[in-house]
C-alpha beads as a LAMMPS data file, in Angstrom:
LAMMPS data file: protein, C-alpha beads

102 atoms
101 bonds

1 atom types
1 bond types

-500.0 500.0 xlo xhi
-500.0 500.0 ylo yhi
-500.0 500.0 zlo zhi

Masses

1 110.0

Atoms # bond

1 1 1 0.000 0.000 0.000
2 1 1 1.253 3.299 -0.820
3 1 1 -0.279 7.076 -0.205
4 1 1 1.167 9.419 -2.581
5 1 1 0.128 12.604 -3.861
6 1 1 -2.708 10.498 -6.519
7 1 1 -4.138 8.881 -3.207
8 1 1 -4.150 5.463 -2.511
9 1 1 -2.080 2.839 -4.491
10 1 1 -3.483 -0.998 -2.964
11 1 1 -1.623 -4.241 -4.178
12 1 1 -3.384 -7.003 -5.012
13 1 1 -7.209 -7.986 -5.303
14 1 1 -8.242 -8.410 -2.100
15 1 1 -6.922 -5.535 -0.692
16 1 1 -9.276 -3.752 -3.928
17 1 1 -12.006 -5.841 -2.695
18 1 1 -11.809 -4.746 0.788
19 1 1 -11.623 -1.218 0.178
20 1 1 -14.892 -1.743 -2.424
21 1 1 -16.896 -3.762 0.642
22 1 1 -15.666 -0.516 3.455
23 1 1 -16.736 1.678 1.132
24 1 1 -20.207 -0.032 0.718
25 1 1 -20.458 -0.081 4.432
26 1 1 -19.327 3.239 5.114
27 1 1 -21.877 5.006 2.294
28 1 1 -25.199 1.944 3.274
29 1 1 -23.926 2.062 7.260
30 1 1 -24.920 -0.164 8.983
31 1 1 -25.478 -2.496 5.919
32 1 1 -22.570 -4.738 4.248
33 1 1 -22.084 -5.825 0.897
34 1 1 -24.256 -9.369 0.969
35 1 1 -24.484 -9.920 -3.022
36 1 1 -21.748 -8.423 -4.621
37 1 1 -23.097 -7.839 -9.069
38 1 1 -19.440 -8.025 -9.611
39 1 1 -18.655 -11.553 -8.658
40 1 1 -19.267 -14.536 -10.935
41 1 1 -20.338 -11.540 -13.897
42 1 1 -22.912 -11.400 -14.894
43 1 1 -25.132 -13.033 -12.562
44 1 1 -23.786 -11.704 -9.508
45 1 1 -22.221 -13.683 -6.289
46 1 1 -22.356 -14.097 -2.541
47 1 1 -19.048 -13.578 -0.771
48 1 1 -17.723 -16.747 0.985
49 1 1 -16.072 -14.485 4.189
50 1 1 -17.500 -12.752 7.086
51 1 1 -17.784 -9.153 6.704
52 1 1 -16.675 -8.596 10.408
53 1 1 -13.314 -6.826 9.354
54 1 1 -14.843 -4.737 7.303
55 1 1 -17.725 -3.594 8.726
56 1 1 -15.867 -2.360 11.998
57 1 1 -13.701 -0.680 9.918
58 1 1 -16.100 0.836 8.036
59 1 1 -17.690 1.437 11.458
60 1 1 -14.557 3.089 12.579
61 1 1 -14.597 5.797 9.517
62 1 1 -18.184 7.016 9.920
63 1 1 -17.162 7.195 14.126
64 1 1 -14.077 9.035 13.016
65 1 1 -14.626 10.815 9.622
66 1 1 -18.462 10.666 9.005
67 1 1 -19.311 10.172 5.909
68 1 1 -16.188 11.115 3.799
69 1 1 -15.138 11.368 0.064
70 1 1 -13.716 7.945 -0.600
71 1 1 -10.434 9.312 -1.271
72 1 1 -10.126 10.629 2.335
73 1 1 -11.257 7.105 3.674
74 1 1 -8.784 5.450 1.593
75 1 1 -6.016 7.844 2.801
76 1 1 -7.214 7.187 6.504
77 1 1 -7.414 3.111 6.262
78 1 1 -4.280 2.319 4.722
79 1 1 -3.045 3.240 7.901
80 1 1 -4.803 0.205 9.928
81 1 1 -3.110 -2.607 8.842
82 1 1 -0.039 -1.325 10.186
83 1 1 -1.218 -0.185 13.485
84 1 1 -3.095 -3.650 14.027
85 1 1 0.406 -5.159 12.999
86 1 1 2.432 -2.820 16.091
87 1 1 -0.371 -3.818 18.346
88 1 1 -0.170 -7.241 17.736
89 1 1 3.519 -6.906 18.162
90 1 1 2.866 -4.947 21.943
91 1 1 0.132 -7.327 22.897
92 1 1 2.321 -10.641 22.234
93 1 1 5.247 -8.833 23.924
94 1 1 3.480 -8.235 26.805
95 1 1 2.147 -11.825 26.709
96 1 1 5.481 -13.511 26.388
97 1 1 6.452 -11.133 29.707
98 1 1 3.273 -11.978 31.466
99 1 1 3.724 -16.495 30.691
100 1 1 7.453 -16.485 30.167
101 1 1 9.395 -13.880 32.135
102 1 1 11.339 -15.271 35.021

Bonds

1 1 1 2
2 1 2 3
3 1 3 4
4 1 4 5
5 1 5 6
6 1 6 7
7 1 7 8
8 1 8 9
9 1 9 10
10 1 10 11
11 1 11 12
12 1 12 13
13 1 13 14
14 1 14 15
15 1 15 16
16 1 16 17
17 1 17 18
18 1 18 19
19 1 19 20
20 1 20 21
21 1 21 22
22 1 22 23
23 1 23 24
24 1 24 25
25 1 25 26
26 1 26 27
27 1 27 28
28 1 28 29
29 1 29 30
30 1 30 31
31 1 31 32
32 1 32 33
33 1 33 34
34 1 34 35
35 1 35 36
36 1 36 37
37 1 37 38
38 1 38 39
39 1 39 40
40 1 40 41
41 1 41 42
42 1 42 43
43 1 43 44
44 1 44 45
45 1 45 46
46 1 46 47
47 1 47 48
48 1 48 49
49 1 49 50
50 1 50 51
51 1 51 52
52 1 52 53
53 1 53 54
54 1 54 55
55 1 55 56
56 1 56 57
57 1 57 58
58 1 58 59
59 1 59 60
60 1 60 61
61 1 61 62
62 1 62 63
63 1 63 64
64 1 64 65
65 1 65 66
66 1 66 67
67 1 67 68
68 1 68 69
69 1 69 70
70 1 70 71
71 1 71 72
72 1 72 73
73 1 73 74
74 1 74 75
75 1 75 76
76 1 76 77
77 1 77 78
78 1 78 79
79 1 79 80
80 1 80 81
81 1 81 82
82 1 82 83
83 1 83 84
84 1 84 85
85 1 85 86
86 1 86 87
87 1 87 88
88 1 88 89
89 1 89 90
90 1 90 91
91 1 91 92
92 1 92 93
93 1 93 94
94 1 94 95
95 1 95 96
96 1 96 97
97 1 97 98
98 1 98 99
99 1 99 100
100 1 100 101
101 1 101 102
């Protein structure tokens, strides 16, 4: 993922895909994207994962940002796979002192 000064620049199709299903949550809040038209084309598909990611994301922007342009989403989640990486990183430290520490 990069943010440059064209907005967001995702790699690979599922990272498209969740941005498309956020964005459908954030503008149809509190609904999520339960037949996508753009799977299995041209009849439409059901996606096989749990929108649970997505939704509290999307839940996140309209807390934080209301109900932004979806440039200035994209600009603000980019930023939260990161941040749940470095808290996974403090949370297992602080695990491994809690279990392991003499």
């Amino acid at each position: 993922m990069l943010l440059g000064r064209d907005g967001a620049t995702f790699f690979g199709n599922d990272a498209y895909y969740h941005v498309r299903r956020i964005w459908y949550s954030v503008v149809h809040f509190p609904e999520v994207l339960q037949r996508d038209p753009y799977m299995n084309f041209p009849e439409g598909g059901q996606p096989i994962w749990t929108p649970t990611f997505d939704w509290l994301v999307a839940a996140g922007v309209r807390l934080g940002l209301g109900l932004p342009e979806q440039e200035a989403m994209e600009a603000w989640i980019i930023w939260i796979p990161p941040v749940l990486g470095a808290l996974t990183v403090v949370a297992l430290y602080f695990l491994a002192l809690r279990y392991f520490s003499r």
